[in-house]
C-alpha positions as CSV (number, residue, x, y, z in Angstrom):
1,X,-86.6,47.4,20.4
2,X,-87.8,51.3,20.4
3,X,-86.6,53.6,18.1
4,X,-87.2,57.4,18.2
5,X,-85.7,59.2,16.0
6,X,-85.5,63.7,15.9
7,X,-83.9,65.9,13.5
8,X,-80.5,65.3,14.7
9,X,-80.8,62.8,17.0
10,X,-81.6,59.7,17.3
11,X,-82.3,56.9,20.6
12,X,-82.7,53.4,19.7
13,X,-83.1,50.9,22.9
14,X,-82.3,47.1,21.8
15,X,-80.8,44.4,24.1
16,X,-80.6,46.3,27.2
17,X,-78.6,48.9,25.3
18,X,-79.9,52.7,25.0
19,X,-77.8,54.2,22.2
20,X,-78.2,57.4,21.4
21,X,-77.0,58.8,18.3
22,X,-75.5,62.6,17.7
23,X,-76.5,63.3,13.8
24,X,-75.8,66.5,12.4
25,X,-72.7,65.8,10.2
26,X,-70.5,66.8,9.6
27,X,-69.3,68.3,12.9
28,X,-73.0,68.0,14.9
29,X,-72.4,71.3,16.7
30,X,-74.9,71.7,19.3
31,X,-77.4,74.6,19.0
32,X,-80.1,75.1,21.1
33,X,-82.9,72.7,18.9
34,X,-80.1,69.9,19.1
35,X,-79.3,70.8,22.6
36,X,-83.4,70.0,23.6
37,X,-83.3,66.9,21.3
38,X,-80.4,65.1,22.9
39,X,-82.4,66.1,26.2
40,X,-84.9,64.7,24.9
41,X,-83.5,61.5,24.3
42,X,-81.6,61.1,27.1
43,X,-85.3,61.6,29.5
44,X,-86.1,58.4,27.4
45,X,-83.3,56.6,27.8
46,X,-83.6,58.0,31.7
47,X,-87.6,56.3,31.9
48,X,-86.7,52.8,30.2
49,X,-86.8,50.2,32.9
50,X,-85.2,48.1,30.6
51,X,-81.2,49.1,30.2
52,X,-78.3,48.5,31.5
53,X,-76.2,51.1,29.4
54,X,-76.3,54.1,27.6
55,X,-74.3,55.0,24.9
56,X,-73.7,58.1,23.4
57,X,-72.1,58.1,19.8
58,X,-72.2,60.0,16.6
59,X,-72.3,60.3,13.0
60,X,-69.4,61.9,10.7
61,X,-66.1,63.4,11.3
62,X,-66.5,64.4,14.6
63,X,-68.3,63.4,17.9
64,X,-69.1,67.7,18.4
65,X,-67.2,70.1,17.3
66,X,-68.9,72.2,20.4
67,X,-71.6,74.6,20.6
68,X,-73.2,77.0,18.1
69,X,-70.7,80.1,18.9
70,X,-73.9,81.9,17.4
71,X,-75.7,80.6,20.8
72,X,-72.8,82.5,22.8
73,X,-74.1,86.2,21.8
74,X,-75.1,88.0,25.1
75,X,-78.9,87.8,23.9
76,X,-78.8,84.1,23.6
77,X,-76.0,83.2,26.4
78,X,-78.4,82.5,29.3
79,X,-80.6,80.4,27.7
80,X,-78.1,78.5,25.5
81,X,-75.9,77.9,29.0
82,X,-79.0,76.9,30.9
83,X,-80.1,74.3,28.3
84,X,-77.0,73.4,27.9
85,X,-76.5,72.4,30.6
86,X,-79.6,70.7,32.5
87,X,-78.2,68.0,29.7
88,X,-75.3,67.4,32.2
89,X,-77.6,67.4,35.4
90,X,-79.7,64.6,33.5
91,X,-76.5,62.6,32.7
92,X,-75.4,62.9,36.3
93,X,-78.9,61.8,37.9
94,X,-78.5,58.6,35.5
95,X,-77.7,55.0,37.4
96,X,-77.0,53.1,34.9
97,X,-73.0,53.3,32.9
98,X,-72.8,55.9,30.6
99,X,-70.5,55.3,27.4
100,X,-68.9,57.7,25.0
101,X,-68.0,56.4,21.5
102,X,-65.9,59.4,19.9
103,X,-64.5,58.1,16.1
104,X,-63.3,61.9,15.6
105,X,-63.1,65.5,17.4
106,X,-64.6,66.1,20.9
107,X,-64.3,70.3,20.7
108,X,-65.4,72.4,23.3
109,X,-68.7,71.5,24.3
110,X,-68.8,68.4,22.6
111,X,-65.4,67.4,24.2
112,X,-67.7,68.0,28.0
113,X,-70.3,65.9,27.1
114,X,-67.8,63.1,26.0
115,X,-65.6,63.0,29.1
116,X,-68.6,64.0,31.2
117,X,-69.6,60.0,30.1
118,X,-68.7,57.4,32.7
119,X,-66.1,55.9,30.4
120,X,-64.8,57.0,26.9
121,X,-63.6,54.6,24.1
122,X,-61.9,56.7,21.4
123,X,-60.5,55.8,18.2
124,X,-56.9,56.8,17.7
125,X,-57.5,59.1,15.2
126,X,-60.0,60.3,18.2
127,X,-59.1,63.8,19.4
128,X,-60.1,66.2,22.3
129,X,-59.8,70.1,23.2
130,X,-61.2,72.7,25.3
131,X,-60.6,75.6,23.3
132,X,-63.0,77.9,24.5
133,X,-60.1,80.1,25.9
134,X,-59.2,81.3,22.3
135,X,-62.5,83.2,22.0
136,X,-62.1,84.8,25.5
137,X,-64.6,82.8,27.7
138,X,-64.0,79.2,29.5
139,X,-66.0,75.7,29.3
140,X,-67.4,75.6,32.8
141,X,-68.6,71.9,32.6
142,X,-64.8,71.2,32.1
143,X,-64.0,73.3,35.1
144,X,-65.9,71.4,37.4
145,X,-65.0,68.3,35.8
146,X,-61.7,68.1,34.8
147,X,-59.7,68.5,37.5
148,X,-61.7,65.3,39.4
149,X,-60.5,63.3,36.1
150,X,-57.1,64.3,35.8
151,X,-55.4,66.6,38.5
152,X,-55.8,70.6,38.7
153,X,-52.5,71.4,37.2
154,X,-53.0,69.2,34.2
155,X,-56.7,70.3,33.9
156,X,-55.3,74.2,33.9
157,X,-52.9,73.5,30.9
158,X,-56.0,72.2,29.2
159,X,-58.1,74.7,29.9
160,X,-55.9,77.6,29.3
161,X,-53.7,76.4,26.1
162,X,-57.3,75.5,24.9
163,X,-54.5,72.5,22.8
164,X,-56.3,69.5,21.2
165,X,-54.6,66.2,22.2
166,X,-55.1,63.2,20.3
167,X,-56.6,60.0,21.9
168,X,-53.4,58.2,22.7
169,X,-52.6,61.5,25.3
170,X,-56.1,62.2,26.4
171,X,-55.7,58.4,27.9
172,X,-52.5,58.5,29.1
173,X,-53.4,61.7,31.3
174,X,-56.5,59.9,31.9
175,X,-59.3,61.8,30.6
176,X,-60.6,58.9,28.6
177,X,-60.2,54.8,29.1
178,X,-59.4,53.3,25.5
179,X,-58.0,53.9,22.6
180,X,-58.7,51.7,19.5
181,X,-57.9,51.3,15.7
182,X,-60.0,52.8,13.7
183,X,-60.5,50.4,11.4
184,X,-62.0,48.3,13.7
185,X,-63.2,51.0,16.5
186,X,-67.2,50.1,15.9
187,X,-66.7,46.7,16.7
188,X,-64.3,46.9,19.5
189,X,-66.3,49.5,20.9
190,X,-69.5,46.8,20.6
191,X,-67.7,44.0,22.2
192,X,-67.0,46.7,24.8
193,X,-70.1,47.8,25.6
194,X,-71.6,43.6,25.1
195,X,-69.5,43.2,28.3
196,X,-71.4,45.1,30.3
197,X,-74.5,44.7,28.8
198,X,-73.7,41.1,29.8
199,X,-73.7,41.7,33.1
200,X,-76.4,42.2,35.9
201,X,-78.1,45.9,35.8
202,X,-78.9,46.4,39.2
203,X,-75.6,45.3,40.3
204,X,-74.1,47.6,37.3
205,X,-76.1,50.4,39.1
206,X,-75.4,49.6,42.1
207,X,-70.8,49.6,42.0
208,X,-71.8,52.8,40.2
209,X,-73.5,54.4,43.3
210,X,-70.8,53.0,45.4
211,X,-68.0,54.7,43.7
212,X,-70.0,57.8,43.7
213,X,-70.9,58.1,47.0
214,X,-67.5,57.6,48.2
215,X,-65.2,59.7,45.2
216,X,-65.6,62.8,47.8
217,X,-66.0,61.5,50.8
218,X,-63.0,60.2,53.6
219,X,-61.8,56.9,53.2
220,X,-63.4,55.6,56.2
221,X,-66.5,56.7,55.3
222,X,-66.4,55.6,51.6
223,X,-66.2,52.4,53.0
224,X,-68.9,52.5,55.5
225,X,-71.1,53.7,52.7
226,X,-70.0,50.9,50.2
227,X,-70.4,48.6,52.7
228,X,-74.0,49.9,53.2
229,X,-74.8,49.4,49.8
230,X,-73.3,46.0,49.6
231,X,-74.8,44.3,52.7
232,X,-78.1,46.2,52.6
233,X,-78.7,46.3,48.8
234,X,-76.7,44.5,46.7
235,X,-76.7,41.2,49.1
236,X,-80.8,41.5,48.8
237,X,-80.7,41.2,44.9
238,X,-80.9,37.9,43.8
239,X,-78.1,38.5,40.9
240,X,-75.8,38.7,44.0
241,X,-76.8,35.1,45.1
242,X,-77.2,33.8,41.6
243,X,-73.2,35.2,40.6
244,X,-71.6,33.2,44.1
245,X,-73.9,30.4,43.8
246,X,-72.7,30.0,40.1
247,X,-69.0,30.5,41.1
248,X,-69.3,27.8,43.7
249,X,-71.2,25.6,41.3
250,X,-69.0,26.1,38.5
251,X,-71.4,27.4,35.6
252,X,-72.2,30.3,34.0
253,X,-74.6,32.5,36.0
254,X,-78.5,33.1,35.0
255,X,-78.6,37.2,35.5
256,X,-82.7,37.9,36.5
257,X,-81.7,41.3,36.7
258,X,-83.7,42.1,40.1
């Protein structure tokens, strides 16, 4: 196990699990310090050869309620957008599955960082907004993102009501994948996440870089390039042999990870 531990964030890596932890209750709005601390963490997460997921939860009420409006004054806007997000460029350059825990609001930037996660689980009392149009300005993370998740049109009414949905909408419309009880979110949430941490990393990494590749490209081509992968990396990994030989056997398979 490692444990680091900022101000307002923390990483702990246990069980081929990276969890990193937003702690700034009660809403952990993201100045700039927090802003270089969950950086920060997520390099280390990034550099551990040991995971297989990340997970990115919080502490109090909400998941974010966004970031610092105090950041957004024209004097601070550049560097507060820059840092801001390199976080996202660092999340996308990540191969293992990223995992969004969100037991409360996801609010403007904090509701980006959320659904910018390969998979959400929300509770239902869970809820999400982009309401940076209020204030005159839009998010652009959720630009870019949003309409790749759920469809221009419905990413527009989003963006421009800047409405908060609760977490029974958000995953009907498909901007997140689960919706629990709260009463028992933490542990649905860890038998969740124990799935995949169950399964073989490189191969996790691997169907993650397949869908990837192929989200933008042609469907002939998507193929080709899955196939690729499959045939000339996955098929080499001895995980790949161990799962079929197991299924043919008829036992539970011994993951090497490699």
């Amino acid at each position: 196990m490692a444990m680091s531990e900022h101000s307002s964030v923390a990483c702990e890596i246990r069980d081929a699990v990276a969890r990193i932890t937003l702690r700034h209750p009660p809403l952990n709005i993201l100045d700039l310090a927090m802003m270089q601390e969950l950086y920060e963490a997520l390099a280390q997460a990034r550099d551990s050869a040991e995971i297989k997921v990340l997970v990115i939860g919080h502490e109090g009420k909400a998941f974010s309620a966004g970031v610092s409006i105090q950041d957004h004054t024209a004097d601070k806007v550049g560097e507060m957008i820059g840092k801001f997000h390199r976080i996202f460029h660092l999340l996308n350059s990540l191969a293992v599955p990223i995992v969004a825990l969100v037991d409360g609001m996801a609010l403007g930037g904090g509701c980006e960082l959320a659904v910018f996660c390969d998979m959400v689980l929300a509770s239902d009392r869970a809820t999400f907004g982009q309401p940076e149009i209020k204030v005159g300005v839009f998010p652009p993370v959720a630009a870019a993102v949003f309409p790749r998740l759920i469809g221009r049109n419905r990413a527009l009414e989003l963006l421009l009501t800047g409405d908060t949905i609760a977490a029974p909408d958000a995953k009907a419309m498909g901007l997140i994948n689960q919706v629990f009880p709260a009463a028992t979110f933490r542990a649905k949430a860890d038998e969740f996440v124990g799935k995949l941490a169950a399964l073989s990393g490189p191969v996790l990494k691997l169907t993650k870089r397949a869908v990837d590749r192929g989200l933008y490209a042609s469907v002939a081509d998507a193929i080709k390039t899955a196939e690729q992968i499959y045939l000339r990396e996955l098929m080499q990994t001895e995980d790949a042999r161990e799962g079929l030989n197991a299924f043919m056997e008829k036992r539970k398979p011994e993951w090497k990870n490699r």
